[in-house]
C-alpha positions as CSV (number, residue, x, y, z in Angstrom):
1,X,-1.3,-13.4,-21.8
2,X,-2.1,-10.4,-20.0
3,X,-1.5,-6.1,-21.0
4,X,-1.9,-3.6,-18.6
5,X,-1.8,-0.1,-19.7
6,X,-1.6,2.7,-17.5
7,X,-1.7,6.8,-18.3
8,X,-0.9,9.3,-15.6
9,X,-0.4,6.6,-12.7
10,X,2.2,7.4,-9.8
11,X,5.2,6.2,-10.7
12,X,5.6,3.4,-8.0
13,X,2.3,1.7,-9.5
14,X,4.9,1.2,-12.5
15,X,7.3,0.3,-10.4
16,X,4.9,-2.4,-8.6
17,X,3.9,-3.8,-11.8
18,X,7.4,-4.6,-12.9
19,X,7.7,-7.0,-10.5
20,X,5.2,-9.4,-12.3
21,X,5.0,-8.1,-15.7
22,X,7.2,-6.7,-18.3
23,X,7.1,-2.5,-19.2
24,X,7.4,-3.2,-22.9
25,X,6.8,0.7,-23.3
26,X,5.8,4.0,-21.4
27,X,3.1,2.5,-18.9
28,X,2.1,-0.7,-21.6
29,X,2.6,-3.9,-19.1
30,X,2.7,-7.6,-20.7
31,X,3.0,-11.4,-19.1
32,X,1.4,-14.4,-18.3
33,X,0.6,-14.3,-14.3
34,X,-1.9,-16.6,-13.2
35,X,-5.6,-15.7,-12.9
36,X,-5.3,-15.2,-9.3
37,X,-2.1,-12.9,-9.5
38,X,-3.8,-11.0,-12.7
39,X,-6.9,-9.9,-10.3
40,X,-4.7,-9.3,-7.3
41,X,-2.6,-6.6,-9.5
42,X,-5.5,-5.2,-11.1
43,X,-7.0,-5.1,-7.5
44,X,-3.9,-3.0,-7.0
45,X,-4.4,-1.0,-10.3
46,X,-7.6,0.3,-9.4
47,X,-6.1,1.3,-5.5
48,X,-3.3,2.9,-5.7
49,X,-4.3,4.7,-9.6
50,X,-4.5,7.8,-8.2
51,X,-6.1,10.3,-11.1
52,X,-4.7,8.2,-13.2
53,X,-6.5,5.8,-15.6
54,X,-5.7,1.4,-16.3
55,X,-6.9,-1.2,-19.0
56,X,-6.6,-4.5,-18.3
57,X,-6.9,-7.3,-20.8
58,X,-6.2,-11.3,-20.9
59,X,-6.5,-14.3,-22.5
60,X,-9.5,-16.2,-22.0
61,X,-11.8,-18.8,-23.3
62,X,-14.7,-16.9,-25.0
63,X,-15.4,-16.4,-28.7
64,X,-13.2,-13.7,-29.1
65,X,-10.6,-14.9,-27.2
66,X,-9.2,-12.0,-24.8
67,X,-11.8,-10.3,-22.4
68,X,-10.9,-6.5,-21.2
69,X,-11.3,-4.0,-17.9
70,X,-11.4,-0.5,-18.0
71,X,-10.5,1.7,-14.9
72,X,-11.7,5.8,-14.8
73,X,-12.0,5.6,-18.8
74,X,-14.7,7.0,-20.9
75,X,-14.5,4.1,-23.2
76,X,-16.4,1.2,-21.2
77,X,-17.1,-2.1,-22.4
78,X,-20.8,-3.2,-23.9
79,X,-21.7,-6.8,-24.4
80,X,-23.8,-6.9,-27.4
81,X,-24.9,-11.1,-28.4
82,X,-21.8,-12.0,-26.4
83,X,-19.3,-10.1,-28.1
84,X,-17.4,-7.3,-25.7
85,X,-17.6,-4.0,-27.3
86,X,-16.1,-0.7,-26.8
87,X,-18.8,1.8,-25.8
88,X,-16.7,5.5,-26.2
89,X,-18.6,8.9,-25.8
90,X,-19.3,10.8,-29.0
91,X,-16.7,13.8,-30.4
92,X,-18.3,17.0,-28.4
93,X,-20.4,14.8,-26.2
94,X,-20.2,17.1,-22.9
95,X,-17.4,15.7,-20.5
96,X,-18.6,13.5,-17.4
97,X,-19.4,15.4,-14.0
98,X,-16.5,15.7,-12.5
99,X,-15.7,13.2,-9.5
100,X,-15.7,13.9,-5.7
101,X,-11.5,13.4,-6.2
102,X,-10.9,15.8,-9.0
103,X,-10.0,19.6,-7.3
104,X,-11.3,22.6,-8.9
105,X,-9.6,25.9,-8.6
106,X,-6.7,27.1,-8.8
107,X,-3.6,25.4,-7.4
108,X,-1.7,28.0,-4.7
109,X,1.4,28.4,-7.1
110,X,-1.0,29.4,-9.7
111,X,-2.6,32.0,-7.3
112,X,0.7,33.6,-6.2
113,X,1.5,33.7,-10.1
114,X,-1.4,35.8,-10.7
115,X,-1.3,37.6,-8.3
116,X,2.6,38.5,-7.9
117,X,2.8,37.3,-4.3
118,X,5.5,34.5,-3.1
């Protein structure tokens, strides 16, 4: 069994993932691809993401049972005496540096909003 759960992904990375997996809701993906189609669509995932963030997790034979991926999240996984734990930043920690892809600024129909030009 295998979930994918997107948030703010292009909508033809939803539309790519429908081929193999079902859209159960908004951006929640679930199926049972092989283990070579699983990391060639979370290969995918992680390309064509955009700003967009991806969890990935599957079935597999470990003492909890499932194993998990993370792509752009805060929450990353910890292994702690073999168990996979979620490691997720403290309420108020200050946010992570912001990425060579994120744009600061103003956007140019913000500008001509303040500003009153078209």
């Amino acid at each position: 069994m295998t979930v994918i759960v997107l948030t703010n992904c292009p909508a033809g990375l939803r539309g790519f993932l429908t081929r193999w997996l079902f859209e159960i809701s908004a951006g929640v993906f679930i199926g049972n691809p092989s283990a070579r189609i699983r990391d060639v669509l979370w290969h995918e995932v992680q390309q064509y993401a955009g700003q967009g963030r991806a969890l990935l997790a599957h079935t597999t034979n470990n003492e909890q049972g499932y194993t998990f991926r993370t792509f752009d999240h805060t929450w990353h996984s910890v292994d702690h005496e073999g168990l996979t734990l979620i490691n997720r930043p403290p309420v108020g920690a200050p946010a992570p540096a912001a990425s060579a892809k994120d744009k600061t600024g103003w956007s140019k129909a913000s500008k001509r909003r303040r500003f009153g030009t078209r």
